[in-house]
Each structure stands twice: as structure tokens, then as C-alpha cells.
C-alpha positions as CSV (number, residue, x, y, z in Angstrom):
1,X,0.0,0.0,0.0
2,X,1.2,3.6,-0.9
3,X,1.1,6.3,0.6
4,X,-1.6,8.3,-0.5
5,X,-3.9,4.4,0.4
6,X,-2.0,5.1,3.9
7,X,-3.3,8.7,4.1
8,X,-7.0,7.3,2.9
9,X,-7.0,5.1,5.2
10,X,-6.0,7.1,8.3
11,X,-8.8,9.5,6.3
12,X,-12.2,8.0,7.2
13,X,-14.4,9.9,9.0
14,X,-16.5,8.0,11.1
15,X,-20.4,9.1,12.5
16,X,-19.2,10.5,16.1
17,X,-17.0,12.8,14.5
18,X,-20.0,14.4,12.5
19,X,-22.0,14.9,16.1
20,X,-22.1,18.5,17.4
21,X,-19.8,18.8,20.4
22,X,-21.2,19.5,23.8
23,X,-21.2,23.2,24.6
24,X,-18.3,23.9,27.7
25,X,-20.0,23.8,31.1
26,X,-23.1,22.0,29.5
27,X,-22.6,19.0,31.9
28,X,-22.2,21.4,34.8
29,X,-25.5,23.2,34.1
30,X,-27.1,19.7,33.7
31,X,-25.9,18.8,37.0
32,X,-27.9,21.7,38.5
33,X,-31.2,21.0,36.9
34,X,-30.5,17.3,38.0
35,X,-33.6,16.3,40.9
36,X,-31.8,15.7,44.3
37,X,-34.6,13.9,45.6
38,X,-34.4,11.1,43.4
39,X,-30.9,10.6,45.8
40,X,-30.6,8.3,48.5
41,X,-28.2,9.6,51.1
42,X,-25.9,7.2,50.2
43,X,-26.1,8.2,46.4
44,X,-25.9,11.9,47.6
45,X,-22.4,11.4,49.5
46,X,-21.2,9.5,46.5
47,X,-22.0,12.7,44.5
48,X,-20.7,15.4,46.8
49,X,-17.3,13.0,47.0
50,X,-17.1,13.1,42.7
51,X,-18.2,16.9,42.7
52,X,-15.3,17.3,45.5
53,X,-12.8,15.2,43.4
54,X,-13.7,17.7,40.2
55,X,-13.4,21.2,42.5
56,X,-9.7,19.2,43.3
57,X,-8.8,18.6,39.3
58,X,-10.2,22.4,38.5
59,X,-8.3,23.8,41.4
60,X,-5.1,22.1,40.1
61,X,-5.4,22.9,36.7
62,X,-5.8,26.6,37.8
63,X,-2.9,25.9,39.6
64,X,-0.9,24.6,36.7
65,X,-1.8,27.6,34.7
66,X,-1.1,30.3,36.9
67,X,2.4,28.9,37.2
68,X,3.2,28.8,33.7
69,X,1.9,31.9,33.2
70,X,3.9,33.3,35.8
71,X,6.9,31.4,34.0
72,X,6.1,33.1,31.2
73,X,6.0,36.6,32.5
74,X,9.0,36.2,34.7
75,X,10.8,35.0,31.4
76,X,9.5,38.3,29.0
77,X,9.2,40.9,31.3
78,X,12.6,39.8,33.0
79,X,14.4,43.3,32.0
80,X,11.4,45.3,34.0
């Protein structure tokens, strides 16, 4: 096989990559419309542990992206 049938190959489009993407924070504004009292307790606690464990990833990736930005300013703005 050639290249150009490499290229088609690695080419194909399949149907997922023809769906509309979610909109950002679409899943977090579904989570608020969501009915709590369809929750057992136990259910609840499960919930507030994975919302807990997301506030930790956003916290860290805010985190990451202060430093580098700080990196970045300390490295142009290093004659200031």
C-alpha cells in the first residue's frame, strides 16, 4: 500500500465525528437542573465525593496555569 492508500485510510471519517460537540460547562448546568430527591443519602455522598474530586482537578489545573503563566512573565518581562 502507498502512501496516498496510507493517508485514505488514516482519512475515514466516522459518524461520532460528525455529532455537534457539547457546549463547555453543558454537563455542569445539567448537574444543576438534576432532581436531588431522586438521591438516596448514600447516592448523595457519592456525589458530593465526585463533585469534591472535580473542584480538586479544577483547582489544580488553575494551579498549573497560573504557574506557567507566571513562567512566562518572569521569562519576557525579566528586563522590567
Amino acid at each position: 500500500m502507498g502512501f496516498f492508500g496510507v493517508l485514505a485510510k488514516e482519512a475515514t471519517i466516522t459518524f461520532e465525528d460528525l455529532e455537534p460537540r457539547p457546549q463547555r460547562g453543558a454537563s455542569v448546568a445539567a448537574l444543576g437542573r438534576e432532581d436531588l430527591d431522586l438521591y438516596s443519602v448514600e447516592e448523595l455522598g457519592e456525589r458530593i465525593e465526585a463533585l469534591d474530586a472535580e473542584i480538586a482537578r479544577a483547582r489544580g489545573a488553575i494551579a498549573g496555569k497560573t504557574a506557567k503563566k507566571s513562567a512566562a512573565d518572569a521569562l519576557f518581562n525579566f528586563g522590567n
